[in-house]
N, C-alpha and C positions, 0 to 999 in steps of 0.2 A: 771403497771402505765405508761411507756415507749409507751407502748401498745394503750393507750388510749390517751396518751398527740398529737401521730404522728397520731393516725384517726381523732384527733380534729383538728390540721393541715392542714390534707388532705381535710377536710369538708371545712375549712374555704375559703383553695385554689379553690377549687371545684363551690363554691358558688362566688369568684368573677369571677372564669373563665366562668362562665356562663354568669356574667353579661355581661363581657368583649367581647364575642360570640355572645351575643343576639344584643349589639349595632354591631359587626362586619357584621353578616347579614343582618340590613337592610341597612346600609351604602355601603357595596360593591353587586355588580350587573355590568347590561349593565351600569347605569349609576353611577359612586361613587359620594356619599356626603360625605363631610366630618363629621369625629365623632363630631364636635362642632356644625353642624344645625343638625346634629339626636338628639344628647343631649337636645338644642334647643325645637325640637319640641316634643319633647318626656315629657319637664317638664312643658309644658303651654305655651313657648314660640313661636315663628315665625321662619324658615326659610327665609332665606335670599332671596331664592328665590319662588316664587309660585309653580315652577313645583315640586321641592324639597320636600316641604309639600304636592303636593299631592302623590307622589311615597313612601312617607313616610305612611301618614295618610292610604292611601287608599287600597295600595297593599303590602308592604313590613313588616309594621306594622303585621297586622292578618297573613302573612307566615309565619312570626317568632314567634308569640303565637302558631299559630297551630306545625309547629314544635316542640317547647319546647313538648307540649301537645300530640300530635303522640310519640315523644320520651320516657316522662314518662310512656304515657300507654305502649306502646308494652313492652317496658325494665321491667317492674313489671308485665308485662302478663308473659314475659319471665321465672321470678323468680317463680313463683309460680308453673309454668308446670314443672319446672327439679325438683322443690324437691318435687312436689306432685307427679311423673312417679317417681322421683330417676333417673333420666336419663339425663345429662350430654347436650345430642342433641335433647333436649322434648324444643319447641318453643309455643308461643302463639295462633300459627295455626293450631297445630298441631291437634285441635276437629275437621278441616275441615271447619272452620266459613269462613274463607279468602276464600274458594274453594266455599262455598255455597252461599257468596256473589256476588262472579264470575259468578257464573251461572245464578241467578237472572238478572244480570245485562245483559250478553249474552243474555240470554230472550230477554230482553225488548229492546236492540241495535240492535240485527241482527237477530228479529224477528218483527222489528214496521212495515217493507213493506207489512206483512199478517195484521196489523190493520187499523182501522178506521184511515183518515187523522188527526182530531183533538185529539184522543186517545194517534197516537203514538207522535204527538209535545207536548203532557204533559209530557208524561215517558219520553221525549228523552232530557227533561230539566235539569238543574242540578240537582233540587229538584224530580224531578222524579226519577232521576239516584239512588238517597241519599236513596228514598226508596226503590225501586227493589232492593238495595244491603242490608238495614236493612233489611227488608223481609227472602231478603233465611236466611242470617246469624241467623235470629231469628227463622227458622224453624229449623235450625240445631240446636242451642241452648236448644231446646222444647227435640229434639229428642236426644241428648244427656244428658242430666236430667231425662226423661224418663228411658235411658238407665242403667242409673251411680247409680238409684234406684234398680236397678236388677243384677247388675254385682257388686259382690265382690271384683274382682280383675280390681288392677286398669291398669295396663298393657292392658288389653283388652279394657280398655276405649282407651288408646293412639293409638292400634292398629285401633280398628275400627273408629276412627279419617282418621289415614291415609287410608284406606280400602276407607271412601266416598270422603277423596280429591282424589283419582284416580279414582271413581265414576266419579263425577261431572266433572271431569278433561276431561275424555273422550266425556261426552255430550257436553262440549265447542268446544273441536277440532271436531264434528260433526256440531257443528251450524254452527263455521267458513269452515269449508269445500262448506257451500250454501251458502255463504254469499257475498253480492257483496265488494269490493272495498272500497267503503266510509263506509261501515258498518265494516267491518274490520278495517280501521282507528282508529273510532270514540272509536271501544272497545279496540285496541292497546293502546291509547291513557289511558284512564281510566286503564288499567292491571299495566301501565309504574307507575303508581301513581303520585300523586301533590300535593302540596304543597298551593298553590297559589292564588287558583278557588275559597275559602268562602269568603261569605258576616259574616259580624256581628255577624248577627242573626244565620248563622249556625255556627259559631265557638262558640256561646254562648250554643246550644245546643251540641257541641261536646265537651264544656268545662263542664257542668254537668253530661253528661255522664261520662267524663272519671276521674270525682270527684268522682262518686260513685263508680267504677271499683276500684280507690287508695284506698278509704276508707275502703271498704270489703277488701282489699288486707293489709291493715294495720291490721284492729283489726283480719286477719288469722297470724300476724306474732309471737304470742307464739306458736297455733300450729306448725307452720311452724318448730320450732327450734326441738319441741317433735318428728316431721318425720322425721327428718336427721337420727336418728339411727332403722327406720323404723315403720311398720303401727304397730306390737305386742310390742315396746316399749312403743310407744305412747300409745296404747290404757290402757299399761299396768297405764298410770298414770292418768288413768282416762277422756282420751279423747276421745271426741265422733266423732269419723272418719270418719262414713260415713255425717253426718252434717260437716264437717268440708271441706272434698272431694267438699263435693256440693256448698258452700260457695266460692272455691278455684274457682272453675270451673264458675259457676257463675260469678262473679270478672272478671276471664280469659275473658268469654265469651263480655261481653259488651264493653270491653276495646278493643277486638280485631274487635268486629262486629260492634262499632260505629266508628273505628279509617277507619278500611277499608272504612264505609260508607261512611265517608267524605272525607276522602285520598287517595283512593285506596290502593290494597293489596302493602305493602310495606317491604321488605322479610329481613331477618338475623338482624335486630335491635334486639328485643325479645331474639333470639340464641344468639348473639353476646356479649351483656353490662352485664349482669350476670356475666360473665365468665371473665370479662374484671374488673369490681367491685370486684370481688372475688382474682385477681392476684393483683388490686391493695390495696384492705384493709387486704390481710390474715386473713382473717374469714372466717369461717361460720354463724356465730352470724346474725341472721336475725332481729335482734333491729337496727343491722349496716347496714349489705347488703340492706335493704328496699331502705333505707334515699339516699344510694352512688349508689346506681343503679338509683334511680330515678334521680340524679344530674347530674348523666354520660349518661344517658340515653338523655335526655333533650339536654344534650352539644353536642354529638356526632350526633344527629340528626341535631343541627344546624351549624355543623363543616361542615353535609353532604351535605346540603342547600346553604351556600356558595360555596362548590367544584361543585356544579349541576349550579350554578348560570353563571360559566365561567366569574370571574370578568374584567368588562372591553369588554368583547364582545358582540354580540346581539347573542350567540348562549346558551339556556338553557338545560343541560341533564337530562336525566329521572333521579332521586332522587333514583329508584332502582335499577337503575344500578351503582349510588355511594354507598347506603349503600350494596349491595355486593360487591364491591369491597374491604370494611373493612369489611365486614363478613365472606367472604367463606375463608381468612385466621386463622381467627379464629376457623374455623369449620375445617381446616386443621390439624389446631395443635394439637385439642382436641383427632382427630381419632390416630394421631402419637404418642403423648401421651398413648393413651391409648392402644395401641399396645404395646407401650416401657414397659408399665406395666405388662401387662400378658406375656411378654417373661421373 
């Protein structure tokens, strides 16, 4: 009872600290507004000043939904790979979707100088980019469903996961090896990930994708609880695993392949808010973990977004190189930990 009154707590806290986060990000930047015109124009009304409403409406606004949105997805992509592997440092990439997205995209950047003039100014649009990276991710997807039909074991899905990100990994450091200068840029740029760059329209489709990814990811959360104590418990009460597996992965797969599509690969969220949800609610209870990782997930993505924002300067940082900077601590701890344990 104790138990449940202080997760009710923590939900409640969780849920205004988001809100309180969500106005913090579009308010602080190069330029700050104060919380009273974001409020302001946030509930129908006017900023005080014009430039205010458009930094608001136009660019700050949709970073902060798609954050919220990038954060939920990867953080429940996250969940769902450690306790579907049982593995502890099993991420949302780990199928190789983020890697085969990469590759699509290397295609089509620091390969447009071999196409057609008008060919390569399609693919080398946003919306081009947004494909070439659905594309691989959705090949890989294919090929991993395919696979997860034939293999038993599920260890050998994760591994051959990693097996094609160091595939793929290698034909990128080939393409950029011939690659000029601005072509190189242009794909640094996209690797670093963003926040920033949707219209509307593509957050509107990045927000029914990553609806359906939650949703499948919801109704696996009984199975989920039946796997903690492994695949022959589960099965033993009547659950159908390998349907379940594919469901899991599935879920995994669009949440990870449309978040990169629109965000670029954005690393250690997924790894990271699991692990972080789990130290903060003491469960395992997946009716809990779902709800608190998607809220932490969400906040900390927008915690990331301000610290990348450099408040007060005109200088913006790659967004993955702040979520690993609160990632690979956490990936720290987990290997120490788990060292301290087998001694």
């Amino acid at each position: 009872m104790a138990n449940k009154k202080r997760n009710t707590i923590l939900f409640i806290l969780l849920g205004l600290g988001l809100i309180v986060l969500f106005l913090i990000n579009i308010s602080f930047g190069s330029v700050t507004i104060p919380f009273k015109e974001v409020f302001s124009s946030l509930t129908g009304g006017q900023a005080t000043k014009s430039t205010w409403e458009y930094i608001i409406i136009n660019y700050r606004l949709p970073k902060a939904i798609t954050a919220v949105l990038v954060g939920m997805g990867l953080s429940i992509g996250g969940l769902l790979m450690q306790t579907l592997f049982r593995n502890p440092l099993a991420g949302p990439d780990v199928l190789g979707l983020s890697s085969g997205a990469s590759l699509s995209v290397a295609f089509t950047i620091l390969g447009a100088s071999f196409m057609p003039s008008f060919l390569s100014t399609v693919l080398l649009s946003s919306y081009g980019l947004v494909f070439a990276s659905t594309f691989g991710s959705f090949v890989v997807l294919i090929a991993v469903l395919l696979v997860s039909q034939r293999l038993r074991d599920t260890m050998a899905i994760l591994i051959m996961g990693l097996m094609f990100s160091s595939f793929t990994n290698s034909f990128v450091n080939i393409l950029t090896y011939f690659s000029s200068a601005e072509q190189l840029q242009k794909f640094t740029f996209w690797s670093l990930g963003n926040l920033g760059n949707l219209s509307w329209s593509s957050i509107g489709m990045l927000f029914v994708s990553v609806m359906i990814g939650l949703l499948l990811g919801l109704f696996s959360v009984k199975p989920l609880n039946a796997l903690l104590l492994g695949e022959n418990y589960a099965r033993s009460l009547g659950l159908n695993f390998k349907r379940t597996r594919l469901v899991i992965l599935f879920a995994t797969s669009i949440l990870t392949g449309s978040i990169t599509a629109f965000a670029g690969p954005i690393a250690f969220i997924g790894l990271a808010v699991p692990h972080i949800a789990k130290l903060l609610f003491q469960t395992s209870n997946h009716f809990v973990l779902f709800w608190c990782t998607l809220l932490l997930g969400a906040a900390i993505m927008l915690i990331c977004d301000v610290a990348s924002q450099m408040p007060g300067m005109e200088v913006t940082l790659p967004i993955n190189a702040i979520t690993s900077l609160i990632g690979a601590p956490v990936v720290i701890w987990l290997l120490v930990k788990k060292r301290k344990m087998m001694n």
